[in-house]
Backbone as numpy.savetxt, mean C-alpha at the origin, in Angstrom:
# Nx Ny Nz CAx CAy CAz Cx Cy Cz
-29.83 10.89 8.32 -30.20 11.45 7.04 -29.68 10.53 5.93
-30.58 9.91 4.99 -30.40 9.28 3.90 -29.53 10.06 2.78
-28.45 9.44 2.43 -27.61 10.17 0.81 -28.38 9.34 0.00
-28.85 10.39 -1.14 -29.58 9.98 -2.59 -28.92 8.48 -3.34
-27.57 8.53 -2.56 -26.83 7.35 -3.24 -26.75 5.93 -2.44
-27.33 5.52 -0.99 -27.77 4.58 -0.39 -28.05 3.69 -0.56
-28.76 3.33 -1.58 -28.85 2.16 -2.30 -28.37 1.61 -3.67
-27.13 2.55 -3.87 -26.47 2.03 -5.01 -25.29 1.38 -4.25
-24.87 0.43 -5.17 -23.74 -1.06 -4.92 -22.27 -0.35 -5.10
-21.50 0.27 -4.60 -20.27 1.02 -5.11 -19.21 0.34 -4.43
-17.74 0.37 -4.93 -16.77 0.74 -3.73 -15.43 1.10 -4.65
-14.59 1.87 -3.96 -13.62 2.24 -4.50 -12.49 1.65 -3.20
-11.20 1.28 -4.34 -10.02 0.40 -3.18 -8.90 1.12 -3.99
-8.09 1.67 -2.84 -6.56 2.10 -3.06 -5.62 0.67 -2.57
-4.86 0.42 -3.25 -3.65 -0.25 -2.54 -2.05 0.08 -3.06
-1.31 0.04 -1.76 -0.11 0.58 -2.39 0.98 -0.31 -1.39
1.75 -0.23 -1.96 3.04 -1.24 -1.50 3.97 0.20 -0.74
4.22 -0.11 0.68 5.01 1.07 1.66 6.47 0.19 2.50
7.12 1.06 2.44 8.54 0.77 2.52 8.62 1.61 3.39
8.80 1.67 4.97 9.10 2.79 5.84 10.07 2.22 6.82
10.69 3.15 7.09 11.83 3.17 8.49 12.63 4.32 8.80
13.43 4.94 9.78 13.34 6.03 10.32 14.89 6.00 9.45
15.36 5.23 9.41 16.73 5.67 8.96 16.63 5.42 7.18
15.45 5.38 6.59 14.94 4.93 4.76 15.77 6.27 4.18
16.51 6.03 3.35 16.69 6.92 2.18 16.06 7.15 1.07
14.75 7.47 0.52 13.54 6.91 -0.61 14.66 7.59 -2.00
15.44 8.10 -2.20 16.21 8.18 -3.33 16.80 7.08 -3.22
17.34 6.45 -2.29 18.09 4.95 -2.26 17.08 4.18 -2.75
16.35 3.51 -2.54 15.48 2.98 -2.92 14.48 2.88 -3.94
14.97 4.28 -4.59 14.26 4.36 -5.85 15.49 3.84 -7.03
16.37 4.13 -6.65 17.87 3.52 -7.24 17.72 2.37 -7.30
17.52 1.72 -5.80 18.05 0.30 -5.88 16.93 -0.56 -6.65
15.84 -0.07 -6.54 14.37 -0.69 -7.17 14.70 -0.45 -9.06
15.33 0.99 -9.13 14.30 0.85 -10.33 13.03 1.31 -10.81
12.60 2.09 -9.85 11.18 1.96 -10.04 10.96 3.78 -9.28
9.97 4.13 -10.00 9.52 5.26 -9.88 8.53 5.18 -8.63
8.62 5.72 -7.51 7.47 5.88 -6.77 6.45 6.71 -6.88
4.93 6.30 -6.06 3.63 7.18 -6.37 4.31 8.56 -5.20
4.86 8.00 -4.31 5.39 8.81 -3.27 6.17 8.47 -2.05
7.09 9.59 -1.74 8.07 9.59 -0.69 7.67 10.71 0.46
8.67 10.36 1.48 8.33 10.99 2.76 9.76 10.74 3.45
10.54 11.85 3.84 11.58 12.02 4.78 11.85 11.59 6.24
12.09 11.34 6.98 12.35 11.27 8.27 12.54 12.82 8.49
11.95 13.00 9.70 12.45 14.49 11.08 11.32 15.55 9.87
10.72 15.68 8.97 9.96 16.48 8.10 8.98 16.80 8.74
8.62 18.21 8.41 6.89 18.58 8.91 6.03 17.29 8.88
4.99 17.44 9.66 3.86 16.53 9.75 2.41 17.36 10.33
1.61 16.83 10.25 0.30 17.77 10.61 -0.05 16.99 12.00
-0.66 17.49 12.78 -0.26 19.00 13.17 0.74 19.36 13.80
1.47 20.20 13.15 2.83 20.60 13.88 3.27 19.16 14.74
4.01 18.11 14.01 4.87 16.67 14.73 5.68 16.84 13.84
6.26 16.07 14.20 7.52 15.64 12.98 7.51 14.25 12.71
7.75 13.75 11.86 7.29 12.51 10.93 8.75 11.80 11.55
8.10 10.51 12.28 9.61 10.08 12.52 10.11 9.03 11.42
9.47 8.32 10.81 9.32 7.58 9.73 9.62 7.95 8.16
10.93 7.67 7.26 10.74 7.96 5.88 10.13 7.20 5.76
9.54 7.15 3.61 8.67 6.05 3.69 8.90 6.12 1.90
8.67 4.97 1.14 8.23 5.30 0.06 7.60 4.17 -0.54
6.30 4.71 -1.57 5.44 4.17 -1.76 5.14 3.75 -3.40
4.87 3.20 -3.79 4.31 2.50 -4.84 2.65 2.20 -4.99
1.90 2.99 -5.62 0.68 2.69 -5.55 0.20 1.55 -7.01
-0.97 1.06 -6.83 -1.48 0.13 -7.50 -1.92 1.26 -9.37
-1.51 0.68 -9.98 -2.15 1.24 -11.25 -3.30 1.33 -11.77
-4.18 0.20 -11.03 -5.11 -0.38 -11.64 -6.15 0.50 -10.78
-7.70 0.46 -11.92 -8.78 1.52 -11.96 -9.08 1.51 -10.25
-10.15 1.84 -9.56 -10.30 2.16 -8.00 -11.38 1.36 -8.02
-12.30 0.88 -9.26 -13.37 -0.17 -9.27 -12.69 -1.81 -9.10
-11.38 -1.81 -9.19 -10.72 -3.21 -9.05 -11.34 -3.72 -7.86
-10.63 -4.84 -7.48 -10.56 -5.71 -6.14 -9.60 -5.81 -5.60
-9.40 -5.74 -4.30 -8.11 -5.67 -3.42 -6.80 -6.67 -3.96
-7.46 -8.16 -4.08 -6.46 -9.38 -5.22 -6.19 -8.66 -6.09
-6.97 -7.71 -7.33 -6.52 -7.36 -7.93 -5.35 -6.54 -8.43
-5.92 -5.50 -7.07 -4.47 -4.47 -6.94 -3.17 -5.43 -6.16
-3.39 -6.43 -5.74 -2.27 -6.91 -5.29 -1.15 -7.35 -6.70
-2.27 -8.36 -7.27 -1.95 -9.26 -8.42 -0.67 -8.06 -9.12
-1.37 -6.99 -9.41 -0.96 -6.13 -10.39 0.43 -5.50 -9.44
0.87 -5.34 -7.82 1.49 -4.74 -7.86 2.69 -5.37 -7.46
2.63 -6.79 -7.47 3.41 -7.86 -7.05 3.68 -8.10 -8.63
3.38 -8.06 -9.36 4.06 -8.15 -10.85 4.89 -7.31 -10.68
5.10 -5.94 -10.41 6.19 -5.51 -10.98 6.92 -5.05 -9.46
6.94 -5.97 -8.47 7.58 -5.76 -7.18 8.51 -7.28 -7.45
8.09 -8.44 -8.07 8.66 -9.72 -7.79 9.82 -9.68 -8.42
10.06 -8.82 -9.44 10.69 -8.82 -10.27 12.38 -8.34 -9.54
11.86 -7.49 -8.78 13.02 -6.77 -7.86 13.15 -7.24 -6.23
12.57 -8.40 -6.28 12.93 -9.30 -4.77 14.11 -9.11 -3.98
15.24 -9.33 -4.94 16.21 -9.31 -4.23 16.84 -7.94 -3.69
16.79 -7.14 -4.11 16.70 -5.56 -4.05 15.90 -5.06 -2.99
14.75 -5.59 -2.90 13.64 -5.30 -1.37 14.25 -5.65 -0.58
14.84 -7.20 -0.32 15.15 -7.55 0.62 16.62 -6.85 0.83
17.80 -6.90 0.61 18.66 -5.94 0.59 18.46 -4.61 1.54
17.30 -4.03 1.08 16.82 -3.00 1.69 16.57 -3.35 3.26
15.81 -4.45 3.26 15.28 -4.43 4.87 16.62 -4.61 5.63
16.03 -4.16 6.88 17.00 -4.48 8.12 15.77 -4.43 9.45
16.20 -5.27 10.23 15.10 -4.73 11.51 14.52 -4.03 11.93
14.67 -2.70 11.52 13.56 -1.76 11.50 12.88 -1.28 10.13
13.20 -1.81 9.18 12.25 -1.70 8.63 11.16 -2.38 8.17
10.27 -1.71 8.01 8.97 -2.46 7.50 8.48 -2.36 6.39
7.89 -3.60 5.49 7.06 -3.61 4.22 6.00 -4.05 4.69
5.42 -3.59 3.40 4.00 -3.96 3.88 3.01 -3.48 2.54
1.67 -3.73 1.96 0.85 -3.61 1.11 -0.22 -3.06 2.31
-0.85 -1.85 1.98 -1.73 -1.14 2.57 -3.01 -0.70 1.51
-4.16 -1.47 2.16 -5.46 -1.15 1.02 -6.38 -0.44 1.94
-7.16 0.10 1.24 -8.18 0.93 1.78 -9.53 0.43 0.82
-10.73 0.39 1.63 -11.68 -0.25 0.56 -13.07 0.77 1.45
-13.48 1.35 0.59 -14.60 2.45 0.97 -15.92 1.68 0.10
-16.64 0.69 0.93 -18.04 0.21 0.11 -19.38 0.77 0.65
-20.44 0.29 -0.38 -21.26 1.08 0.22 -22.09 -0.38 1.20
-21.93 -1.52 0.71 -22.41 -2.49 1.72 -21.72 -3.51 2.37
-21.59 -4.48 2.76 -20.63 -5.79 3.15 -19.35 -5.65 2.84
-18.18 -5.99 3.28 -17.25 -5.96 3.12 -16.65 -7.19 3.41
-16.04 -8.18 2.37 -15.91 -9.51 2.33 -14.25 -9.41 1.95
-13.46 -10.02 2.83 -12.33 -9.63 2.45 -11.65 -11.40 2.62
-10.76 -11.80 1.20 -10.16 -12.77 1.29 -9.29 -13.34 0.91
-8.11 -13.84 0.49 -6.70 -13.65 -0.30 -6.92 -15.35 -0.74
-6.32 -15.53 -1.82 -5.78 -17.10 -2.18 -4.92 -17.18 -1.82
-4.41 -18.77 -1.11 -2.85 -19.24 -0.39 -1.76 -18.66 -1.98
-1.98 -18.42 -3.22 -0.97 -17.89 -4.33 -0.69 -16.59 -3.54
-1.71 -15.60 -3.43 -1.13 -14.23 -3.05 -0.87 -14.01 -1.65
-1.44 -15.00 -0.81 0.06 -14.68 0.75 0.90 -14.99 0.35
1.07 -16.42 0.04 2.79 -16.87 -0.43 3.47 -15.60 -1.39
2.89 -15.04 -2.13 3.77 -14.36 -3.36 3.79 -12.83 -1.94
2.86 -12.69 -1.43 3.38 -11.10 -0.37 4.19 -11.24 0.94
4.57 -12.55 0.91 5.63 -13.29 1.92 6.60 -13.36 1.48
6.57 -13.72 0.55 8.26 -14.38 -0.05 8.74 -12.64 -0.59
8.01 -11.82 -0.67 8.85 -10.38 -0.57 9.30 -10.11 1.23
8.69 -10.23 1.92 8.82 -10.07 3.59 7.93 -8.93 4.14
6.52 -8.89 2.96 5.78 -7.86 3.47 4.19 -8.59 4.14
4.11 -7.42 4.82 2.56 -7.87 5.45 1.18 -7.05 4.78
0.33 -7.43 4.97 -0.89 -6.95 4.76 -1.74 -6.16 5.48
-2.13 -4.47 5.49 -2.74 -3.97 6.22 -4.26 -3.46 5.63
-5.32 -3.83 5.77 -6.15 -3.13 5.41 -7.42 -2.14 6.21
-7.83 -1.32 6.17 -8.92 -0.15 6.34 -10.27 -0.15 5.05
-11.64 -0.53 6.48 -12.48 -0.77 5.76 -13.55 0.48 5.91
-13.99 1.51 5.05 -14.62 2.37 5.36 -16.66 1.99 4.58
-17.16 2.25 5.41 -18.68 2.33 5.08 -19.02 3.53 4.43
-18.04 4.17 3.28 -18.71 5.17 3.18 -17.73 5.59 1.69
-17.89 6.87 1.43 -17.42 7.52 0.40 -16.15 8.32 0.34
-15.08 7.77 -0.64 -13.28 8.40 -0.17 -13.14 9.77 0.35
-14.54 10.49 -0.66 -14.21 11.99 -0.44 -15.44 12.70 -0.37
């Protein structure tokens, strides 16, 4: 079945910078940053369905509109992550993980590609890049 909207050119992209590990304190980390998160998550906490979340986590989402570009939301969230480098790293220890997580919901092709500026600048924090590509509509 065809949606009325099929042949229009769309896409909407979330990206957010995630800080998780089982032993994370996200009030620590909102301390040590500075920085207000979009959102936190506990270790041993409800989870759906009925699990328990073994992972705290806290997150920083991109500011910028959902019509951006994935570079874009990076560009924008590595500005105000570079600033507190030394503080991220501090934070890590072997189990934990950083990382920038995008989601990109288009309605055609999905062309995905970084300049050697923005690996180097999402490296030299010690985070990786995860992305999810959906053919379709967020909601």
């Amino acid at each position: 079945m065809r949606d009325e909207h099929d042949d229009e050119d769309w896409a909407h992209v979330i990206v957010s910078f995630t800080i998780l590990s089982a032993k994370l304190d996200p009030e620590h980390v909102t301390e040590s940053l500075q920085l207000t998160p979009t959102a936190t998550q506990r270790a041993n906490g409800p989870k759906r369905p009925a699990a328990v979340r073994k992972y705290a986590s806290w997150s920083l989402h991109s500011p910028l509109p959902h019509s951006c570009t994935i570079e874009e939301h990076l560009k924008a969230l590595l500005e105000v992550l570079e600033p507190k480098v030394r503080a991220i790293k501090l934070l890590a220890d072997s189990e934990t993980e950083m990382k920038f997580y995008g989601s990109i919901y288009k309605s055609h092709q999905i062309n995905i590609s970084f300049g050697k500026d923005i690996l180097t600048r999402v490296l030299s924090i010690g985070a990786r890049i995860d992305i999810s590509c959906y053919h379709s509509r967020p909601f």
